[in-house]
C-alpha positions as CSV (number, residue, x, y, z in Angstrom):
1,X,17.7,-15.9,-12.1
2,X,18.8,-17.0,-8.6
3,X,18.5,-20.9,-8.3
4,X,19.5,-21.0,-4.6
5,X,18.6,-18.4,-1.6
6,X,22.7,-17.8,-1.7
7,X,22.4,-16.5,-4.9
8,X,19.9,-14.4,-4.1
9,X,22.0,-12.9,-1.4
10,X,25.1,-12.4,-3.8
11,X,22.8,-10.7,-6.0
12,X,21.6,-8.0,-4.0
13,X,25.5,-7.5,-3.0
14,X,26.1,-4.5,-5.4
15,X,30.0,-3.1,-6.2
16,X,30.4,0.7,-5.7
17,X,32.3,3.4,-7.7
18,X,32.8,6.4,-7.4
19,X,30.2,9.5,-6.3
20,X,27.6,7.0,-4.8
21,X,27.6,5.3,-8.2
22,X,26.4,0.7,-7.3
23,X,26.7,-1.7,-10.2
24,X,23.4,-3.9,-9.8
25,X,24.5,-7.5,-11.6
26,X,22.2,-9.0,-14.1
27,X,22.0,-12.8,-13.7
28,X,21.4,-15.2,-16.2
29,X,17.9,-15.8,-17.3
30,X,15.7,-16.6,-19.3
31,X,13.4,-13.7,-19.1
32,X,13.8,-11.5,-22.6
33,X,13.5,-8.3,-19.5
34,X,14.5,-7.8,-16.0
35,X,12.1,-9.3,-13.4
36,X,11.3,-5.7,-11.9
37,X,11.5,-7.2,-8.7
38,X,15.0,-7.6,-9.1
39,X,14.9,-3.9,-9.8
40,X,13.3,-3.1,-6.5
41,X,15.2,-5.2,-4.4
42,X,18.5,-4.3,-5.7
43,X,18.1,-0.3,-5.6
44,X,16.5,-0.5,-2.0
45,X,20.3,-1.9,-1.1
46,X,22.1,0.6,-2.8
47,X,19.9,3.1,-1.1
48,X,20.8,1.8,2.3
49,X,24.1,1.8,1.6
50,X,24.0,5.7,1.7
51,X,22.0,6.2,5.3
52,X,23.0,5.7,8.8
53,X,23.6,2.2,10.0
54,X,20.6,2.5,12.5
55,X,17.8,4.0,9.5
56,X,15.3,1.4,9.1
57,X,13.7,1.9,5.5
58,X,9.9,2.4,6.1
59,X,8.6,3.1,2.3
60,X,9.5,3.4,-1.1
61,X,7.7,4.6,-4.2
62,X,9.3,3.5,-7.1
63,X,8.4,3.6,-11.0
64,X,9.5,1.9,-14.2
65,X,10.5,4.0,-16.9
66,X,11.5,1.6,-19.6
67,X,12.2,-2.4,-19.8
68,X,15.6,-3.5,-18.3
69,X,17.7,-5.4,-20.8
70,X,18.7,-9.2,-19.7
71,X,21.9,-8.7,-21.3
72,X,23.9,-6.3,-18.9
73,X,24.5,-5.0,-15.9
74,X,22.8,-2.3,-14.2
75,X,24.1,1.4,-12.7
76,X,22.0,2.9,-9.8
77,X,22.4,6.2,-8.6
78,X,22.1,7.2,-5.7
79,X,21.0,11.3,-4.8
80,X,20.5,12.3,-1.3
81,X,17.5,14.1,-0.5
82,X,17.6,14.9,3.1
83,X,19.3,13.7,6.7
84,X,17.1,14.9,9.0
85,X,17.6,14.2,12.9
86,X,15.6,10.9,12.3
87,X,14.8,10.9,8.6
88,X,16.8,10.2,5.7
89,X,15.6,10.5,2.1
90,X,17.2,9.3,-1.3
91,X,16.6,9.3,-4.4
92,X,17.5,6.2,-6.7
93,X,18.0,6.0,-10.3
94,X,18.5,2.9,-12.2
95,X,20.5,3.2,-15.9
96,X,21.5,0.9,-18.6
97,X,23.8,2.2,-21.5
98,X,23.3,5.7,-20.1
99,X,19.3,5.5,-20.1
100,X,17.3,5.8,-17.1
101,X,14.8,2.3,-16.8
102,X,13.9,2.8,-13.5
103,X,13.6,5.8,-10.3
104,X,12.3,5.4,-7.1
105,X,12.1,7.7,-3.6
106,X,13.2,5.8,-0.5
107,X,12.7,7.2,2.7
108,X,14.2,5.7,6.1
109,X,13.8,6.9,10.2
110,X,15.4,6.0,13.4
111,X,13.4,3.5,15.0
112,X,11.4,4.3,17.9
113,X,8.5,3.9,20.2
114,X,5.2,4.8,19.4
115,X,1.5,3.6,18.7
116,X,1.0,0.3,17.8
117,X,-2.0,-1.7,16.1
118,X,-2.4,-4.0,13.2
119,X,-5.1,-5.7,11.2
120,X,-5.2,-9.0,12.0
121,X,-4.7,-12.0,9.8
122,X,-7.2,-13.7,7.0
123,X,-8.8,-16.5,9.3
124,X,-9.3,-19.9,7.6
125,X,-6.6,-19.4,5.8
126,X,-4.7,-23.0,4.8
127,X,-1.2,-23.5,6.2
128,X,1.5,-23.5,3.7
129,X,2.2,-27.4,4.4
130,X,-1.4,-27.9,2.9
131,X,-0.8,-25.7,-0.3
132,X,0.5,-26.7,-3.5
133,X,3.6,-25.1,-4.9
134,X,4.4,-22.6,-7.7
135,X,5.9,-24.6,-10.0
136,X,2.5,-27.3,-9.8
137,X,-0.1,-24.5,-9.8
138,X,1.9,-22.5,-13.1
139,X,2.3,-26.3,-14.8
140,X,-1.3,-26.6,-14.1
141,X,-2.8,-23.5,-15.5
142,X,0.1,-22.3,-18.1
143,X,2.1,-25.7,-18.8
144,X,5.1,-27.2,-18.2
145,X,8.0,-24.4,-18.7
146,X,11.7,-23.9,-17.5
147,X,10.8,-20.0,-17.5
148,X,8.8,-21.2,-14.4
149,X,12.5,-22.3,-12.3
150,X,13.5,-18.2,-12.6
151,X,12.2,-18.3,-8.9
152,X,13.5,-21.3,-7.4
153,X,15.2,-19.2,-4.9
154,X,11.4,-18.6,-3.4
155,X,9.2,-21.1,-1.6
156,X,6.0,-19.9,-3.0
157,X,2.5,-22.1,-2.1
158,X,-0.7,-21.4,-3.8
159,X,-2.9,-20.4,-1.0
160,X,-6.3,-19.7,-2.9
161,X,-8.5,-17.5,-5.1
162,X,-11.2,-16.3,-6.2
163,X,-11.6,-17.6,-9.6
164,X,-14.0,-20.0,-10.5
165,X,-13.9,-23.0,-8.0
166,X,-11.9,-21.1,-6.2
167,X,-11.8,-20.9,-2.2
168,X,-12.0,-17.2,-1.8
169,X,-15.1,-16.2,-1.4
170,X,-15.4,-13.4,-4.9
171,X,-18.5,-11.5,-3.3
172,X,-16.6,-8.6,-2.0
173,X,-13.2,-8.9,-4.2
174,X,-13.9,-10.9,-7.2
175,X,-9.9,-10.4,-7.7
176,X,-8.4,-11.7,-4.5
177,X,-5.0,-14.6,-4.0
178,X,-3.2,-15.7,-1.2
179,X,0.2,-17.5,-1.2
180,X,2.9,-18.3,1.2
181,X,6.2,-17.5,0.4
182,X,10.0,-17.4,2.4
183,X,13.0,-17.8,1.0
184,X,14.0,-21.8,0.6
185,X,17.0,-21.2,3.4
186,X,17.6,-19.1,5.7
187,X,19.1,-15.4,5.1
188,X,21.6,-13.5,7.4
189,X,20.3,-13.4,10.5
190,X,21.6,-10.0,11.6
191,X,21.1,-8.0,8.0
192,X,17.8,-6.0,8.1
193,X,18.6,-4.4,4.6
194,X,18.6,-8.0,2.8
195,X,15.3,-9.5,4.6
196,X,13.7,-6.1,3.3
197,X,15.1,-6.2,0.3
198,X,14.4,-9.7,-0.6
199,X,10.9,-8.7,0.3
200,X,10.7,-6.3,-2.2
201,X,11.8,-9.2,-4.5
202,X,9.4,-11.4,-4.3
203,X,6.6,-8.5,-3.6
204,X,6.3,-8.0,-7.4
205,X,6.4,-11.7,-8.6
206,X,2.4,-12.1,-8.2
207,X,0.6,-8.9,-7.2
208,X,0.1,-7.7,-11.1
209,X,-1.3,-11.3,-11.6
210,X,-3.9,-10.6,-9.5
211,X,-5.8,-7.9,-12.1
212,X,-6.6,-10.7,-14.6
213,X,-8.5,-13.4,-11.9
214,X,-11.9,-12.2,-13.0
215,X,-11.6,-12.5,-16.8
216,X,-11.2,-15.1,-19.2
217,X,-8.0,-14.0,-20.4
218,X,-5.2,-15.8,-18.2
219,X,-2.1,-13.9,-17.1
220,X,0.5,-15.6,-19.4
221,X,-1.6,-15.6,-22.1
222,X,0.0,-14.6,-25.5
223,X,-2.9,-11.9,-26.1
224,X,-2.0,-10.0,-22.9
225,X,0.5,-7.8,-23.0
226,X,1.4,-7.3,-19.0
227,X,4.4,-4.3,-17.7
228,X,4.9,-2.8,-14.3
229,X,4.1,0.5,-13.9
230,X,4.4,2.4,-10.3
231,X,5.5,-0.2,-7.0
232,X,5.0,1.6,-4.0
233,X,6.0,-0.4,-0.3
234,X,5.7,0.4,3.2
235,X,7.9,-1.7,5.8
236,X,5.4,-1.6,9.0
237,X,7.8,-4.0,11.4
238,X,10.7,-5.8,11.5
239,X,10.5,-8.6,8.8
240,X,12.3,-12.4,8.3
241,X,12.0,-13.3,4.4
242,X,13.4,-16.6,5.2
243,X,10.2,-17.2,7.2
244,X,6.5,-18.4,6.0
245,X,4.7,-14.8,4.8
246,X,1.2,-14.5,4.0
247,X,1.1,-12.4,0.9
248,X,-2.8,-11.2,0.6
249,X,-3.6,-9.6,-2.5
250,X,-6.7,-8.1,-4.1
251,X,-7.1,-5.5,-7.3
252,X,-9.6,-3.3,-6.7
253,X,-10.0,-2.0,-9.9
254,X,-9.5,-2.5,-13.9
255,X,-10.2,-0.1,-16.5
256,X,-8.6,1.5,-19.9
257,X,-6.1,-1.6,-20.1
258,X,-4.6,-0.7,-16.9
259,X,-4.8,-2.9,-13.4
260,X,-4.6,-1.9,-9.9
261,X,-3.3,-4.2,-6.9
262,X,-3.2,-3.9,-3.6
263,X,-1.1,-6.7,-1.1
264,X,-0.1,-7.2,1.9
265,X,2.0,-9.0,4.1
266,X,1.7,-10.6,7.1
267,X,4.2,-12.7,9.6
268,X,3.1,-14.3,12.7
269,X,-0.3,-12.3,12.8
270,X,1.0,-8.7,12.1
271,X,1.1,-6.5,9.4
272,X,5.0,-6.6,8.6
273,X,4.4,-4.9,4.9
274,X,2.2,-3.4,2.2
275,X,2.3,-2.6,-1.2
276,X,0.2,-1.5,-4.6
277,X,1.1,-2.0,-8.2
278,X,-0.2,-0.3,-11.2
279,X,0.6,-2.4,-14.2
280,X,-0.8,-2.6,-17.8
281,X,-3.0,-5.5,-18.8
282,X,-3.7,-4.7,-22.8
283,X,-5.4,-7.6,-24.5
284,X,-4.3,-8.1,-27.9
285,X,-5.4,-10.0,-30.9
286,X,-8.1,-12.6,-30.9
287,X,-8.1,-12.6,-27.6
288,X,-9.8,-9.1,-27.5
289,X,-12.4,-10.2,-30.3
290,X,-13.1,-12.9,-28.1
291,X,-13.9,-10.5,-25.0
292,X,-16.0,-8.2,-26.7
């Protein structure tokens, strides 16, 4: 995966052939499937590289048909819906080796003015200086692992939950994490398409975790078997992923080995973004005798 915020960029930077036809490339990882964010992020570019320069992308609802393979390359195809006088609409399809892993719905719109409110910020929240890092908080509860370096292009700090000892309060939303995240260098400053789309990157690498914080069975445990389901995203305001995000997430609801999660995103107060995830969560093995 991408080791440096450049590599990032150059990943999201999709070739073109013929009949709105982009080649997504796979990098290297170690990941035996492709991180779905990557999915996201990189048909949300080939999407935008169908619509009017001045479309903004305000939503997408996306789902994943089958696991993408590591090993190759990936075709997304884009259909267009509509062109309205200030909507577009496309459809996306992702393919590898002719079968479709992926399809989503993207819709953009002129921007313009109109009414304006936001929820505000969690108070009390810690500031990212004050939070630990990814890479500590998976050592500590997982391990040490290289698997845990697939991100390094993310600055991602642990700002709480509400797991045993942990600072969120559970009493409303027993399943409810913070972290901080940006990109570890700046992006283009003048590219709305990337800072969105590197949002949607880094939008899926934690929500799903979210559905386990209540149980004893931890996220990367062996006897969980975890997949992405449905992402859906709205883009509220203009967004900078190379600066400090407050990603609030909470799953409202777990039943029949599937999990719900809700996030969303703030940047200097607002409400830049939200998304939900429906992902399954089946326990396997001895882990599920130990449950019930």
């Amino acid at each position: 995966m991408p080791a440096t915020t450049a590599e990032l960029v150059d990943l999201l930077r999709l070739t073109q052939d013929p009949d709105s036809v982009f080649i997504g490339r796979h990098p290297r990882t170690m990941m035996q499937r492709t991180y779905g964010g990557q999915v996201l992020a990189q048909s949300l570019m080939a999407a935008y590289r169908t619509v009017p320069e001045s479309r903004v992308a305000h939503s997408l609802n996306s789902y994943f048909i089958r696991p993408g393979q590591a090993s190759g390359d990936i075709e997304y195809v884009v259909e267009p819906l509509r062109d309205g006088r200030t909507f577009s609409m496309r459809r996306v399809t992702a393919l590898q080796d002719g079968r479709t892993i992926f399809t989503g719905s993207y819709s953009f719109h002129e921007m313009e003015e109109g009414l304006d409110h936001s929820d505000p910020i969690a108070a009390q929240v810690p500031p990212p200086e004050d939070c630990p890092g990814f890479l500590d908080i998976s050592e500590e509860r997982y391990g040490a692992s290289p698997l845990w370096h697939e991100w390094d292009a993310l600055d991602v700090r642990f700002a709480g939950d509400s797991s045993k000892g942990g600072i969120i309060e559970p009493a409303n939303h027993p399943a409810h994490m913070r972290v901080w995240v940006r990109t570890t260098e700046a992006l283009p400053a003048d590219e709305n398409a990337i800072h969105q789309a590197v949002l949607a990157y880094l939008s899926d690498l934690t929500l799903l975790s979210v559905t386990v914080i209540p149980h004893s069975v931890t996220y990367m445990s062996p006897h969980l078997q975890v997949a992405t389901l449905d992402h859906i995203m709205h883009f509220h305001r203009a967004v900078r992923a190379d600066q400090w995000l407050l990603y609030d997430m909470l799953s409202p609801s777990a039943s029949n080995s599937l999990g719900i999660a809700t996030g969303r995103l703030f940047q200097n107060g607002k409400l830049v973004a939200s998304c939900s995830q429906e992902g399954l969560i089946r326990v396997l093995g001895t882990e599920r005798e130990i449950l019930t």
